[in-house]
N, C-alpha and C positions, 0 to 999 in steps of 0.2 A: 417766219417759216416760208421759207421760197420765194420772198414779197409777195404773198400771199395775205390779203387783208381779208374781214369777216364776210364782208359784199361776194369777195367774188368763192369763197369756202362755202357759201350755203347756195350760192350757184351750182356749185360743183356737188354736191349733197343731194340739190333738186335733180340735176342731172342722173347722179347715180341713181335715185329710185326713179325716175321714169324708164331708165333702161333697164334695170335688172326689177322693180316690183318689189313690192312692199312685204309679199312673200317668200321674196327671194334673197332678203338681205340676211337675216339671220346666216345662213347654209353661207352665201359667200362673204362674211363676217368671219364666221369659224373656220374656213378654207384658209383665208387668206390668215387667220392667226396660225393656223397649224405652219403653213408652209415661214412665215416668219419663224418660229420655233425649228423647224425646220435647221431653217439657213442660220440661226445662231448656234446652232451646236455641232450644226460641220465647221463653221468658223473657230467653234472653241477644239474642234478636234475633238469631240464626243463623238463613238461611233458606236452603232451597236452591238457589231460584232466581239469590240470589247470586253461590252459587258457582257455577253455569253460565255466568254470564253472561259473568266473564275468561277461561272455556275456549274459549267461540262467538268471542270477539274475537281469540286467538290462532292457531286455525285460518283466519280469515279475512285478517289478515295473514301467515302462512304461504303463503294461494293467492295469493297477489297477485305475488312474485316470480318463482312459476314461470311465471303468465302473461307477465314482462317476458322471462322467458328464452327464451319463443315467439317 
């Protein structure tokens, strides 16, 4: 992994909790998953406005019947 050996990853581990705090790793743990999740689904071309877009079309044929029941 990067020539990356165990020595110098729990360097790199010590490192990160003296910077960010032993309280702080949780918040930027879950940050940095979101934003990966993120970046995988504009890569897949997942957007959200997609997915709104069959929700607005479903409700809008939903009202349409109960106007004809008027």
């Amino acid at each position: 992994m990067f020539g990356m050996g165990p020595t110098e990853l729990v360097l790199l581990l010590l490192l990160v909790l003296i910077v960010f705090g032993a309280g702080k790793l949780p918040q930027v743990g879950r940050s940095l998953g979101g934003a990966i999740s993120e970046f995988k689904d504009s890569v897949k071309g997942k957007d959200e406005d997609e997915d709104e877009k069959p929700a607005s079309s479903s409700t809008s044929s939903d009202a349409s019947p109960k106007d004809d029941a008027e």
